[in-house]
RODO-2510 file (C-alpha; in nm, 4 decimals, decimal comma):
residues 462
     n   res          X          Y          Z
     1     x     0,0000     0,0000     0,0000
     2     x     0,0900     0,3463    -0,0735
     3     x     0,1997     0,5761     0,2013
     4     x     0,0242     0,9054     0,1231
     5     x     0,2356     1,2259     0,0843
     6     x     0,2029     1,4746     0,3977
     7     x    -0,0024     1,7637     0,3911
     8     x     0,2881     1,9744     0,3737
     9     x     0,4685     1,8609     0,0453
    10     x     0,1150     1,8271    -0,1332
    11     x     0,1437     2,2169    -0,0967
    12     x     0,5026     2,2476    -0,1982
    13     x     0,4109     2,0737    -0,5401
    14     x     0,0715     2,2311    -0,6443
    15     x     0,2780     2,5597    -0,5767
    16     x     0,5575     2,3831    -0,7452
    17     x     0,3183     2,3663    -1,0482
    18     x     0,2234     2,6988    -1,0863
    19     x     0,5774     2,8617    -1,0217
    20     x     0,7474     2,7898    -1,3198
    21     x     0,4731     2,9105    -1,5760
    22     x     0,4971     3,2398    -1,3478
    23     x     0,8629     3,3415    -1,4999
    24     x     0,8144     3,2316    -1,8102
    25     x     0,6216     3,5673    -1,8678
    26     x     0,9123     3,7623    -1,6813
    27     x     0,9499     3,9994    -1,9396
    28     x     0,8636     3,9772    -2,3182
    29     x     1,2547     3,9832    -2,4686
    30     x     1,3712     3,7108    -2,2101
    31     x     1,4289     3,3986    -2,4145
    32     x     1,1287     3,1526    -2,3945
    33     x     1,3025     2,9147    -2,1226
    34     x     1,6247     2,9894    -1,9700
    35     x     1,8632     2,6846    -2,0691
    36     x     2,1848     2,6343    -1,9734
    37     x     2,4222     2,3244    -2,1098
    38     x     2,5516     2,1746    -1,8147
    39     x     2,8789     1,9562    -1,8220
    40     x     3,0289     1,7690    -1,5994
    41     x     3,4216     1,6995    -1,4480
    42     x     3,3742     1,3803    -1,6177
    43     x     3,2517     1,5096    -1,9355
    44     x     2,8299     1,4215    -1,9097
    45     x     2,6384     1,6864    -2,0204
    46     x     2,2747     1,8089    -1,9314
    47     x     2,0313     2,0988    -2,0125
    48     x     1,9138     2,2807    -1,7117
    49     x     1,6244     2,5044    -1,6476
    50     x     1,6916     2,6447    -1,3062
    51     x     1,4287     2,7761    -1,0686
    52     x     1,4385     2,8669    -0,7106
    53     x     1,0701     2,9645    -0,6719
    54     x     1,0068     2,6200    -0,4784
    55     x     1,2242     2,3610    -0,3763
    56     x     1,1839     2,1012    -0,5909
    57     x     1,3538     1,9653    -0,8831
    58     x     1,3187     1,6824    -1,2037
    59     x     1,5640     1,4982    -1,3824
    60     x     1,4350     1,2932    -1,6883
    61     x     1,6543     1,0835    -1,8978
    62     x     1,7030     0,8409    -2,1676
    63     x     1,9417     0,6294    -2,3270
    64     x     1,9225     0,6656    -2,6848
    65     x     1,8659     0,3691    -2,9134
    66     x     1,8014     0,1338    -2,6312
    67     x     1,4243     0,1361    -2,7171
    68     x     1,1968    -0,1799    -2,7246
    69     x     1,2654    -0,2081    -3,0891
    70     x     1,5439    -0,4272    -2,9704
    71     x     1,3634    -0,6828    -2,8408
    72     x     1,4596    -1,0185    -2,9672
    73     x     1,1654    -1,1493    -3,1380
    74     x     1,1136    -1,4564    -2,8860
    75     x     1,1271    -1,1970    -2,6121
    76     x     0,8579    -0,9077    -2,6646
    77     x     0,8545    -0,6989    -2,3750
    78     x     1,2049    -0,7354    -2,2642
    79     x     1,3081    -0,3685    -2,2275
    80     x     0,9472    -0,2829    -2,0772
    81     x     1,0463    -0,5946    -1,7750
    82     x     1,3425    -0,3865    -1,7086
    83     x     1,1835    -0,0617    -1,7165
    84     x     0,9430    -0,2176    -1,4621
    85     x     1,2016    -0,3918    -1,2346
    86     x     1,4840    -0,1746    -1,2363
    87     x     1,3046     0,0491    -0,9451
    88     x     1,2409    -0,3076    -0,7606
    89     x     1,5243    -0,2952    -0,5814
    90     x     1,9171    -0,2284    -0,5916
    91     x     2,2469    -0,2624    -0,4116
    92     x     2,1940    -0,4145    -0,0985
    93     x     1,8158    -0,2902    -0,0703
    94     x     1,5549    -0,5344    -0,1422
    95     x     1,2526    -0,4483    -0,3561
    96     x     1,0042    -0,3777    -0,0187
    97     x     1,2609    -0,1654     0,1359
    98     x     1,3458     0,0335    -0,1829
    99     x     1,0383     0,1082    -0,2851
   100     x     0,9051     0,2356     0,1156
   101     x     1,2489     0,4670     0,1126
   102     x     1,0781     0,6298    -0,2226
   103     x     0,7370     0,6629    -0,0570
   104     x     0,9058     0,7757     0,2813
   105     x     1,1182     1,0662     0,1398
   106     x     0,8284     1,1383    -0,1471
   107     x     1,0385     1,0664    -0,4188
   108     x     0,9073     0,9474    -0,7872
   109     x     1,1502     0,7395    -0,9396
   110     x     1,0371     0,5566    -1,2604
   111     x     1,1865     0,4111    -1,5900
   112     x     0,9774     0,3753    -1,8898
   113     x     1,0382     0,2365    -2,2645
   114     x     0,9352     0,4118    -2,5948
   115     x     1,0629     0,1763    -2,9462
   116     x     1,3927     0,4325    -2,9603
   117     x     1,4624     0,4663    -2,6133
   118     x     1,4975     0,3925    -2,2656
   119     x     1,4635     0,6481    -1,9718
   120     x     1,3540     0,7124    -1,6741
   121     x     1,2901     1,0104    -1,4309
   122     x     1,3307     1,1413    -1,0805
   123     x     1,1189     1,3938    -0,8733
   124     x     1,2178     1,5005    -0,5146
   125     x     1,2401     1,7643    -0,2982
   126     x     1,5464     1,9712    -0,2340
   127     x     1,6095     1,8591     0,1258
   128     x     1,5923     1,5050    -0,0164
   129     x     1,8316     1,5308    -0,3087
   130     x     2,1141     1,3597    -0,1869
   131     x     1,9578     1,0405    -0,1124
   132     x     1,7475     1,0705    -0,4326
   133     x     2,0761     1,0804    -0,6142
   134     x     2,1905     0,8166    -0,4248
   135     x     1,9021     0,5695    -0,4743
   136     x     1,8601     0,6995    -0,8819
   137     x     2,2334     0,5851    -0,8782
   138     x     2,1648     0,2491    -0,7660
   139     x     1,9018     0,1642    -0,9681
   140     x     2,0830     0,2912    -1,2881
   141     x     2,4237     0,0533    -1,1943
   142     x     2,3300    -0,2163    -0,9421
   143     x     1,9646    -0,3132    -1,0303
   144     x     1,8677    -0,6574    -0,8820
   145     x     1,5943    -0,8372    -1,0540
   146     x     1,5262    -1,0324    -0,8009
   147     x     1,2839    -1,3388    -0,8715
   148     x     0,9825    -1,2293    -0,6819
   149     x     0,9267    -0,8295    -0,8439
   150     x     1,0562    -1,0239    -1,2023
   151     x     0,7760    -1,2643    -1,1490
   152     x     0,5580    -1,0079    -0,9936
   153     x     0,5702    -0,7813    -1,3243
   154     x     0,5754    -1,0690    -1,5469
   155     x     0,2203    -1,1682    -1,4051
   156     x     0,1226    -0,7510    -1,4399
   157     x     0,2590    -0,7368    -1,7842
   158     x     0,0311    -1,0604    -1,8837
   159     x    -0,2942    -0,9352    -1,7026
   160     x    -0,2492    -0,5959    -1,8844
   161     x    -0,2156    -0,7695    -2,2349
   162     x    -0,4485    -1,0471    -2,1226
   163     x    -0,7086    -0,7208    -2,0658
   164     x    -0,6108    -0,5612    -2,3784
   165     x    -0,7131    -0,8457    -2,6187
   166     x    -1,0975    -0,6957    -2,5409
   167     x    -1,0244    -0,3309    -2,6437
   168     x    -1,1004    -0,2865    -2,9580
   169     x    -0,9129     0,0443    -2,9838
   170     x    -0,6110    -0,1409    -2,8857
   171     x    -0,6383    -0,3884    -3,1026
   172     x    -0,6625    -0,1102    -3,3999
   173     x    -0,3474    -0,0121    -3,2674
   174     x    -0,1893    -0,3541    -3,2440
   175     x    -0,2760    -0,4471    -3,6003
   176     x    -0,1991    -0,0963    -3,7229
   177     x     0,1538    -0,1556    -3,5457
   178     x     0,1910    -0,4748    -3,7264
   179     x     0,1106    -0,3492    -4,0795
   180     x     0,2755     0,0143    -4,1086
   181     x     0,5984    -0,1239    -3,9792
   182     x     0,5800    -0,5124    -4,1009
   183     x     0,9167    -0,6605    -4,1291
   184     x     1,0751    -0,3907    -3,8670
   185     x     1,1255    -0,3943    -3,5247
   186     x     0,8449    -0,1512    -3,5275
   187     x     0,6021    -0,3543    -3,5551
   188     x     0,7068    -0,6320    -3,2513
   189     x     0,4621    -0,5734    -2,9401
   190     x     0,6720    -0,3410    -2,7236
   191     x     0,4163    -0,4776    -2,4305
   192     x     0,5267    -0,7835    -2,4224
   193     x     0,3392    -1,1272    -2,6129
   194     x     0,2284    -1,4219    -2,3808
   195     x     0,5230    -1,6620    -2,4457
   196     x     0,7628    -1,3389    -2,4850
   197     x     0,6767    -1,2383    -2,1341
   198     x     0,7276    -1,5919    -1,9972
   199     x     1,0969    -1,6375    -2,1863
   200     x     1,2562    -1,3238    -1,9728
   201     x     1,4901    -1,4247    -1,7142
   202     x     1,6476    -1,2124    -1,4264
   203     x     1,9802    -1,3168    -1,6316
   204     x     1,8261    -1,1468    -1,9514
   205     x     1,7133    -0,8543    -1,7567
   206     x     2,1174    -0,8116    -1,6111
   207     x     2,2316    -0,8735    -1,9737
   208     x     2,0020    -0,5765    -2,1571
   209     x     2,1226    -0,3582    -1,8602
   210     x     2,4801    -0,4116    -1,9598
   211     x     2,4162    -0,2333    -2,2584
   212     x     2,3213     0,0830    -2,0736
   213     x     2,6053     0,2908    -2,1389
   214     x     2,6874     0,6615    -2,0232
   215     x     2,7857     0,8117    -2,3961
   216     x     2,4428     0,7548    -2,4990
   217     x     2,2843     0,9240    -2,2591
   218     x     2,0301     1,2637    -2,2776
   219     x     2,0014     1,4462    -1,9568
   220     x     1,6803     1,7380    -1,8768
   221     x     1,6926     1,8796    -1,5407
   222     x     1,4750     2,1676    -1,4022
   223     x     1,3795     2,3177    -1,0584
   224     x     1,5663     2,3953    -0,7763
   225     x     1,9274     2,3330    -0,8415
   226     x     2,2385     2,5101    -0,9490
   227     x     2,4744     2,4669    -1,2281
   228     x     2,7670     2,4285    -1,0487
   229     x     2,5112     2,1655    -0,8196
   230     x     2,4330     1,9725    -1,0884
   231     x     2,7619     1,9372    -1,2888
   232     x     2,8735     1,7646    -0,9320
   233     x     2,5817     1,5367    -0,9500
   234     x     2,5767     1,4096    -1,2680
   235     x     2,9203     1,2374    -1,1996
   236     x     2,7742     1,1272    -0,8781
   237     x     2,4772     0,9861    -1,0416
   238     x     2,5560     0,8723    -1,4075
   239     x     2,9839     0,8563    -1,4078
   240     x     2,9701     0,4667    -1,2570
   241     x     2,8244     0,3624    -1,5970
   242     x     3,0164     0,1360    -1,8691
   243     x     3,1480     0,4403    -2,1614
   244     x     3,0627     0,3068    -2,5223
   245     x     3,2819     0,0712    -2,6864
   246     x     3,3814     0,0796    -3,0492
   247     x     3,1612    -0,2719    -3,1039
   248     x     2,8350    -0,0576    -2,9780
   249     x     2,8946     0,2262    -3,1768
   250     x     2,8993     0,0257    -3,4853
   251     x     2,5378    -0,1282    -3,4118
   252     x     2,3611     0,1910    -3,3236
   253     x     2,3584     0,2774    -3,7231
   254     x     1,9882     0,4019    -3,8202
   255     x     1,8307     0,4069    -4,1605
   256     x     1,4502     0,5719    -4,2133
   257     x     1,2172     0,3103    -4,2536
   258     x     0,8712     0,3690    -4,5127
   259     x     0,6022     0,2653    -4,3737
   260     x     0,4241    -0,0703    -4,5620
   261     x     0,0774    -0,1347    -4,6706
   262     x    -0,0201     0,1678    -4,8699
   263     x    -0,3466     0,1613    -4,9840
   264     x    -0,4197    -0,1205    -4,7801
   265     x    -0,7735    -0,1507    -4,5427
   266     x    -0,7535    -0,4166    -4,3195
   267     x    -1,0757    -0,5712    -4,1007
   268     x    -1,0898    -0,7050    -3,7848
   269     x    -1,4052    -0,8088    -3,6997
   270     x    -1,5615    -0,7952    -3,3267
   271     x    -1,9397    -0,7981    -3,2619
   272     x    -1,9727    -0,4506    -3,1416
   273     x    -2,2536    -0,1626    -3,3044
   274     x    -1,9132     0,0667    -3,3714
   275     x    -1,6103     0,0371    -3,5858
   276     x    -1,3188     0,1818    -3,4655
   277     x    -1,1358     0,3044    -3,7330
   278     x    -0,7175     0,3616    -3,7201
   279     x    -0,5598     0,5655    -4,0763
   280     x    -0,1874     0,6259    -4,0548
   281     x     0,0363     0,7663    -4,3718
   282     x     0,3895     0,9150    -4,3908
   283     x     0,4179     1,1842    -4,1563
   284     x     0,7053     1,4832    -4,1272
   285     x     0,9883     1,4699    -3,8721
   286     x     1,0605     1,7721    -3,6516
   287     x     1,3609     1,8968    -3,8273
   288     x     1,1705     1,9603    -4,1517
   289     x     1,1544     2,2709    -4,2487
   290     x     0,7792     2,2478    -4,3152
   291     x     0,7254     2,1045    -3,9592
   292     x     0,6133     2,4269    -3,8087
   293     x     0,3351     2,4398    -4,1042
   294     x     0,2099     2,0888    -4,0633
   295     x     0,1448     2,1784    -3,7145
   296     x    -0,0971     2,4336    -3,7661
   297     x    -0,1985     2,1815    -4,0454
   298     x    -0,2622     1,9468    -3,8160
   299     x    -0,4174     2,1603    -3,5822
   300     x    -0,7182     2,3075    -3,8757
   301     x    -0,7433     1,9491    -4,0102
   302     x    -0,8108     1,7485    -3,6864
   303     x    -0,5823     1,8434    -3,4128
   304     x    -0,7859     2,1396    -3,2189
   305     x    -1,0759     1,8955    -3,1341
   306     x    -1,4250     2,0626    -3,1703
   307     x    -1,2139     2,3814    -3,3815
   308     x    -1,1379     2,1483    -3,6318
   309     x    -1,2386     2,0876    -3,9781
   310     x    -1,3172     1,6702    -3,9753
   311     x    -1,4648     1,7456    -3,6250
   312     x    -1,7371     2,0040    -3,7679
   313     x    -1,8057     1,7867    -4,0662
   314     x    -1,8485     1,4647    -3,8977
   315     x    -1,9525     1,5287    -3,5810
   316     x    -2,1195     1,8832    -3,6053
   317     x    -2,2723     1,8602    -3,9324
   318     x    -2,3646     1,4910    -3,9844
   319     x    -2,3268     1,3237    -3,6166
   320     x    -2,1589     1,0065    -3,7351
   321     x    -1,8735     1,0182    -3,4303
   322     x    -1,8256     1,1714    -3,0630
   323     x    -1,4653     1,2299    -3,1757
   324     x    -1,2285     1,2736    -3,4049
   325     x    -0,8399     1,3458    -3,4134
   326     x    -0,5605     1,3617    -3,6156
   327     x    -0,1805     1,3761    -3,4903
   328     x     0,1564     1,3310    -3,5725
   329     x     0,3963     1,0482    -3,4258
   330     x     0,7971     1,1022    -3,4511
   331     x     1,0268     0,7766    -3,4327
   332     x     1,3745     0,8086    -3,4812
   333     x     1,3452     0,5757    -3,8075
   334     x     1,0107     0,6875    -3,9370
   335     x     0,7249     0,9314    -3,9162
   336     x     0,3333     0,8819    -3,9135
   337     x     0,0493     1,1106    -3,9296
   338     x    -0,2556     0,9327    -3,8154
   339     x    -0,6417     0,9519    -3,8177
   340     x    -0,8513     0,7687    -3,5003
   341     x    -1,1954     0,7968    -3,4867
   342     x    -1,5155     0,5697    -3,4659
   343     x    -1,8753     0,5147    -3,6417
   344     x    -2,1500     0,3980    -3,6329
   345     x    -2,0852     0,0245    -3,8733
   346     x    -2,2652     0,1308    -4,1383
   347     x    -2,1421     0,4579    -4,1581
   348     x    -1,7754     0,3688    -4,2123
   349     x    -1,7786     0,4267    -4,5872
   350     x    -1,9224     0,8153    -4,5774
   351     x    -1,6914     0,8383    -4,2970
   352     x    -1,4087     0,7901    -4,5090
   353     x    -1,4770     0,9263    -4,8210
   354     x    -1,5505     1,2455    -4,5843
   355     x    -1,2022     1,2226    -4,4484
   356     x    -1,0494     1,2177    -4,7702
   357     x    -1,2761     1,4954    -4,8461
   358     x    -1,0953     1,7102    -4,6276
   359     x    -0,7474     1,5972    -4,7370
   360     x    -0,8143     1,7318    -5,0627
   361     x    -0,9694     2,0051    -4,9980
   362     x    -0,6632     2,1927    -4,7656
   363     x    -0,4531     2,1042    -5,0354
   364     x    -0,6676     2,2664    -5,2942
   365     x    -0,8283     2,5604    -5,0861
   366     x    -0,6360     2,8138    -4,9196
   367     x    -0,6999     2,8518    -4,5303
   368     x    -0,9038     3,1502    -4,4265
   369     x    -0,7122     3,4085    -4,2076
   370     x    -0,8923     3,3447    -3,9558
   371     x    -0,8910     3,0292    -3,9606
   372     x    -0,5004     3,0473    -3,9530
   373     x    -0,5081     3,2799    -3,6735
   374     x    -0,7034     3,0722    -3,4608
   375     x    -0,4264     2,8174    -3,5183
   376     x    -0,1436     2,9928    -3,4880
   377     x    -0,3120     3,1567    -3,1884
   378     x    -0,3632     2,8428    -3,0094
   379     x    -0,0378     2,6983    -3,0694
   380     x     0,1552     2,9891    -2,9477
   381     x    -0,0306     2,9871    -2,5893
   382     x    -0,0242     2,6091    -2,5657
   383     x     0,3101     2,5809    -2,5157
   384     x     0,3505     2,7975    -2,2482
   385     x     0,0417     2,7028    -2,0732
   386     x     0,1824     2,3168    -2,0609
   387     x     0,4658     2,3880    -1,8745
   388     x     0,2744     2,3950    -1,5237
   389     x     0,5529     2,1894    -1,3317
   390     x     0,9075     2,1349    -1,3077
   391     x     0,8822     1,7977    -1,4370
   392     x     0,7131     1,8855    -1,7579
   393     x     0,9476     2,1539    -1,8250
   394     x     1,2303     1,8566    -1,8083
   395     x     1,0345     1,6689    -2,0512
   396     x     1,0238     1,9284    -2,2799
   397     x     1,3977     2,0317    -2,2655
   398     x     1,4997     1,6429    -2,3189
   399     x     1,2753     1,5855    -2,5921
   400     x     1,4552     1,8459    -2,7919
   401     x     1,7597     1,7168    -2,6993
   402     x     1,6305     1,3782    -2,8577
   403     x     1,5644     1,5172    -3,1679
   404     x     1,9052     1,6945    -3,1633
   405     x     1,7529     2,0282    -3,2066
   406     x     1,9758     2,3568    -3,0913
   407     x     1,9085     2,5197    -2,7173
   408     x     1,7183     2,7956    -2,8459
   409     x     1,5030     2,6145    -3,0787
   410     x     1,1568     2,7324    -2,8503
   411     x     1,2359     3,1107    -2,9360
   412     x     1,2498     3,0001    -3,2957
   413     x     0,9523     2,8267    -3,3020
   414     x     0,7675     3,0917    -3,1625
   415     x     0,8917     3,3242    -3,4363
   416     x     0,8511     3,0744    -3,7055
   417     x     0,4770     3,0187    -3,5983
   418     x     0,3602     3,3504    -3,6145
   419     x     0,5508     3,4102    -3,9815
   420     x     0,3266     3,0589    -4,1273
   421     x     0,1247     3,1553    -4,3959
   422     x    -0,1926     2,9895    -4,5878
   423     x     0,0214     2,9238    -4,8881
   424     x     0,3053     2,7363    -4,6421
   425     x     0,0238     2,5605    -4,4862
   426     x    -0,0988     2,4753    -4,8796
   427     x     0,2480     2,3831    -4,9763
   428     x     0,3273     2,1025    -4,6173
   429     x    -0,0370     1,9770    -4,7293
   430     x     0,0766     1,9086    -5,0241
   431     x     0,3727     1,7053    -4,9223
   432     x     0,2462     1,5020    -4,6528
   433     x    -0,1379     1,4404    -4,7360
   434     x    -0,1973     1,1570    -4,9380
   435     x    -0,5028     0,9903    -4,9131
   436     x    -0,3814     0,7000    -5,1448
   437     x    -0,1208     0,6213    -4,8911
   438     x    -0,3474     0,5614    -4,5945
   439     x    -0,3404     0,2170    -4,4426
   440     x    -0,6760     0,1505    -4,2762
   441     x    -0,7660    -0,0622    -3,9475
   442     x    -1,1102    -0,1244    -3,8993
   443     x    -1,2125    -0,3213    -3,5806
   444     x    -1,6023    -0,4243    -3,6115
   445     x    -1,8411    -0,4956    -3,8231
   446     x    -1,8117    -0,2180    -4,0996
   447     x    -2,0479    -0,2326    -4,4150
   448     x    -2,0050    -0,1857    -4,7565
   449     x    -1,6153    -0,1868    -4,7216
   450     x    -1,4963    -0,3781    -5,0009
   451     x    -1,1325    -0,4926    -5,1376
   452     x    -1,0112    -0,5187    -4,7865
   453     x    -0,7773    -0,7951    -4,6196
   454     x    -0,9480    -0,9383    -4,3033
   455     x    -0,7791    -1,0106    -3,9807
   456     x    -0,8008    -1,3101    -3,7931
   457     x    -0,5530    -1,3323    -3,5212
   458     x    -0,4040    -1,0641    -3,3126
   459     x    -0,0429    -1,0378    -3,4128
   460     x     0,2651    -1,0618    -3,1087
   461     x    -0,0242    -1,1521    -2,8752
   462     x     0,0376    -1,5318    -2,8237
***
């Protein structure tokens, strides 16, 4: 059971939350955050946003190219076990002890897995940083993965993708998984499969955490720390891990991947009154010089939920869905712009035709101005309105560290967004959409789809 946090440092935090969105409005010239490259006596480098307003501070992290997309095919779900387990105990602390010294000292410690990358973060409170370095440190070099939590999170894993099999939105996204990125790592089950999950061992747990090395890391810190703090600290924390060999730098080579099954609409049938319906197509990766354009793209088309176009026609208009969005999703070998939404069953063919509709007609129309402002308008206060705690401001700073994007990148954004145009908006349309290119999930029983493929077992499931 949980120990709940004290009265005291529930205040600190929502305070903690607010604080940082306060100086971002300091005054108008100041840059849009504050980041300073941090480097260490050993040579590890960080960004850091400091803030004194409260006394709290985040660390996030990852370790590039160490993503789930490196799972060996017999062992789905490897790199999530050790994401789950690696916080289960270290050094000589068992995984009851470790875990009651987080709750204790109201620290959040936590790995987690995306197909690049793995991470993890820690959140604490000033007068608690030394131990919260101290525990982060063991966890990162002398993880235990002890039978019981292994076995534990094994059983967790299973229940979660034993529970998933019922979802049909999931499985949309399992089979869409399978199809964009067929014959990639992509496209494994980065939850874990049934016999996957059973083949990890405590010994292949140790074995993926060997290859956790210090030159691949990305470091975000922001709160309550100094820069002369945290170049002392990052040593402390990160300097006991194994430096890259030669060998490892050879394997972390990346190509893009396209994505597979153009054209393609796939069925999945479940006896339920809706279809949920899953497009994706090539998308646009951040460092595009259109990117900045297909975001307020994105945001007209399907992104700014009831202010958007697809949402007006299909839901507004014609009431064939509660929702409908559009997004884009970065990898570090590919890039997809998708479409979820649901219907009625036998209103899955207007619903389509309707969403290509609209992918023809930003290409061919030019946005209204205001339109475009609302857009632009939007995106430039969303930013700063996000940023309501230290730990999201981390996350921010590291992902644009991930996508190797310069330190003042923010302040150009901001600039770039309010110089897009309707004719750069018609010009990224007519890049990226491509209606021909959509591959199609639909999990139901749609009517009067023909010429598509149908599905009859749940890929990396069993």
């Amino acid at each position: 059971m949980r120990i709940k946090t004290p009265v005291l440092y529930v205040l600190i935090f929502v305070i903690a939350a607010l604080a940082p969105i306060q100086s971002l409005y300091a005054q108008q010239d100041d840059p849009f955050l504050d980041i300073k490259e941090v480097t260490s006596p050993g040579g590890i480098k960080a960004w850091l946003v400091e803030d004194h307003t409260v006394p709290v501070l985040a660390m996030e992290f990852v370790f590039r190219g160490k993503g789930s997309k490196n799972d060996p095919a017999e062992k789905q779900g490897l790199v999530r076990m050790a994401s789950n387990t690696m916080d289960e105990g270290a050094g000589d602390i068992e995984s009851q002890a470790f875990q009651k010294e987080l709750q204790d000292l109201s620290l959040t410690l936590r790995f987690n897995v995306s197909r690049d990358h793995f991470g993890g973060s820690l959140k604490t409170l000033t007068q608690n940083q030394t131990r919260a370095f101290e525990l982060l440190n063991l966890a990162l070099t002398k993880p235990r993965f002890d039978e019981e939590p292994v076995n534990r999170m094994r059983d967790a894993n299973k229940a979660r993708l034993k529970s998933s099999v019922s979802n049909p939105r999931w499985i949309a996204a399992r089979i869409q998984n399978d199809r964009i990125f067929e014959n990639h790592p992509y496209a494994q089950n980065s939850g874990g499969t049934l016999s996957g999950l059973n083949n990890i061992t405590p010994d292949d747990l140790r074995a993926f955490h060997k290859t956790l090395k210090k030159d691949d890391l990305i470091i975000a810190v922001s709160g309550d720390i100094t820069a002369e703090k945290l170049a002392s600290v990052l040593d402390q924390i990160f300097g006991g891990l194994p430096a890259t060999t030669g060998e490892d730098e050879a394997k972390t080579e990346e190509s893009k991947a396209p994505l597979t099954n153009a054209g393609k609409t796939y069925i999945f049938e479940m006896p339920i009154p809706q279809t949920n319906i899953e497009i994706a197509q090539p998308g646009i990766s951040r460092s595009d010089d259109d990117y900045h354009a297909a975001q307020v793209m994105n945001y007209i088309l399907g992104g700014g939920g009831f202010g958007s176009r697809l949402m007006d026609e299909v839901r507004e208009k014609r009431g064939l869905t509660y929702g409908i969005y559009t997004y884009f999703r970065e990898y570090k070998e590919t890039d997809v712009y998708h479409v979820t939404t649901s219907t009625q069953n036998e209103n899955v063919p207007q619903m389509l035709e309707l969403i290509k509709a609209e992918w023809q007609k930003i290409k061919e129309e030019p946005v209204e101005q205001k339109e475009l402002s609302d857009a632009r308008s939007y995106l430039l206060g969303s930013l700063p309105l996000s940023l309501t705690s230290t730990d999201s401001i981390a996350s921010l700073i590291l992902s644009l560290q991930i996508d190797e994007l310069p330190i003042d990148y923010l302040d150009k954004r901001q600039e770039k967004l309010r110089d897009i145009t309707s004719s750069d908006i018609q010009r990224a349309a007519e890049r990226i959409l491509n209606a021909d290119s959509f591959t199609t999930i639909l999990v139901g029983q749609p009517e009067g789809i023909s010429n598509a493929e149908t599905i009859k077992t749940l890929p990396n499931v069993e």
